[in-house]
N, C-alpha and C positions, 0 to 999 in steps of 0.2 A: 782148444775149445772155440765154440763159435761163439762170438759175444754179441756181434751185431750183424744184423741180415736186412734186407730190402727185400719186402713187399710191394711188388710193381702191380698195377693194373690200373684198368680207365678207369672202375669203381662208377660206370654209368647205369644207376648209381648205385649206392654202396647196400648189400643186401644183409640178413643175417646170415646167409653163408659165409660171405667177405668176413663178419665179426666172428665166427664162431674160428676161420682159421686165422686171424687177429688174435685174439684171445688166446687159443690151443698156441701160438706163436712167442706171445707176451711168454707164456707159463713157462715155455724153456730157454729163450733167448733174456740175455740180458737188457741190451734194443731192440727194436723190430722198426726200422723207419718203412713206414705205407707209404709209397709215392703214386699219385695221379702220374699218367704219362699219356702222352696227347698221342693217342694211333691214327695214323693217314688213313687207316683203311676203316675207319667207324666217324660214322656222323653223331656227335651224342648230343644230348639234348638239353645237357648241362657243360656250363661254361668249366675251365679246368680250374678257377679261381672257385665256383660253385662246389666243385666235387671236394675239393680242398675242405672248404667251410664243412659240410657236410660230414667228412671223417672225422672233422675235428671235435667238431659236438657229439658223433656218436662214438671218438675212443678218448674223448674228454679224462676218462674215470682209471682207463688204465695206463698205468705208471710207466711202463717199458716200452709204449707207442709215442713217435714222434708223428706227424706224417710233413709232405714234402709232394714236390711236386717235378718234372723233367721233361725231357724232350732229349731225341736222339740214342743212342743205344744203350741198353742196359746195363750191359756188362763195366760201360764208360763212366754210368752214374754209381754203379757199384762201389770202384774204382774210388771215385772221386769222395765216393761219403766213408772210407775203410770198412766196409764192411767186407767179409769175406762168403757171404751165401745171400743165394734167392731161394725167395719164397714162392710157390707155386702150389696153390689149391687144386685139387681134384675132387669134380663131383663124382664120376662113373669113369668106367673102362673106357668108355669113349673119350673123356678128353686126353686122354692118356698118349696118346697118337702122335698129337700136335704140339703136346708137350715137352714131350720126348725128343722132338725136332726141334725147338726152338731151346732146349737145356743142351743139346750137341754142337748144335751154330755158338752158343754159349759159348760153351768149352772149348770150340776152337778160338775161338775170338780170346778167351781170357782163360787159359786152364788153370789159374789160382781159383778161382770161383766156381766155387760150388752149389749144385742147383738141388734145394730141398723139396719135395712134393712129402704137402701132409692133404689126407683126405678130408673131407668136412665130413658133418657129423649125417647119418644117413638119413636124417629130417628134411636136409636141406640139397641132396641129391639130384633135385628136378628141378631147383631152381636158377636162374640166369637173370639178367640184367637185365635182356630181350624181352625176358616173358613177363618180367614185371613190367616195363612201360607198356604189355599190352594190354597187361590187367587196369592197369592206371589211366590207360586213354582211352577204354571203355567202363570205366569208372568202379570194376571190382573191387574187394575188400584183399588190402595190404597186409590187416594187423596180424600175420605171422612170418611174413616174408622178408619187412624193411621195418628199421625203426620206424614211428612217429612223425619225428621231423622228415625221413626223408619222404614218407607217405605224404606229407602237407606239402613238401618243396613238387614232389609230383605232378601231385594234383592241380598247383598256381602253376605249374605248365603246363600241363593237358587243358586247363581252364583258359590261358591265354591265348589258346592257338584258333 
């Protein structure tokens, strides 16, 4: 049985898709640690101590999320917190591609770890991290996308800039 799994992603920032496969995660895992992890290849907009704060107030409520934060390879931090599987959201057929690539580099890197893909729920299909800071830096309406808080942590940055 898998008792405890890692949820990796930048979470810049963390959407209602990120909670919906948080939640759907929480419901069959007995942990689920969310770790922030810092990608070279994204400039985010939020600090990684930010994004941290952030998860924590919006999986405050659910019992089976820790969150956690890292730097350097996945499978290393896996590793290191015993869990035995990743967590890996899908919105469409398309990210499925990339995924697919980065769950095989996985496996060879660490074949005890196994890579879970659950899909999100198909409300939240079209949405990404990307397109909400574009909604937020032209000042659109968040309220189905991202909690609350992270609609107001948004907005005091797009406000600051």
């Amino acid at each position: 049985m898998l008792d405890r799994v890692v949820y990796p992603g930048s979470f810049d920032p963390v959407t209602k898709g990120h909670l919906n496969i948080i939640r759907r995660a929480a419901n069959i895992f007995d942990e689920v640690i969310v770790s922030v992890f810092n990608n070279p290849n994204k400039d985010p907009i939020f600090s990684m101590e930010e994004r941290v704060e952030l998860l924590k107030e919006t999986t405050g409520e659910i019992a089976e999320v820790r969150v956690d934060s890292f730097t350097g390879l996945t499978t290393n931090y896996v590793k290191s917190k015993n869990a035995s599987a990743i967590i890996r959201g899908l919105r469409a057929v398309s990210d499925f591609e990339g995924e697919f690539q980065m769950a095989s580099m996985n496996k060879e890197l660490d074949p005890e770890i196994e890579t879970i893909f659950l899909m999100t729920d198909s409300k939240y299909a079209f949405l990404s991290s990307s397109v909400v800071k574009e909604v937020a830096q032209f000042g659109g309406s968040m309220d189905n996308v991202v909690p609350k808080v992270v609609e107001k942590a948004l907005l005091k940055k797009y406000n600051n800039k």
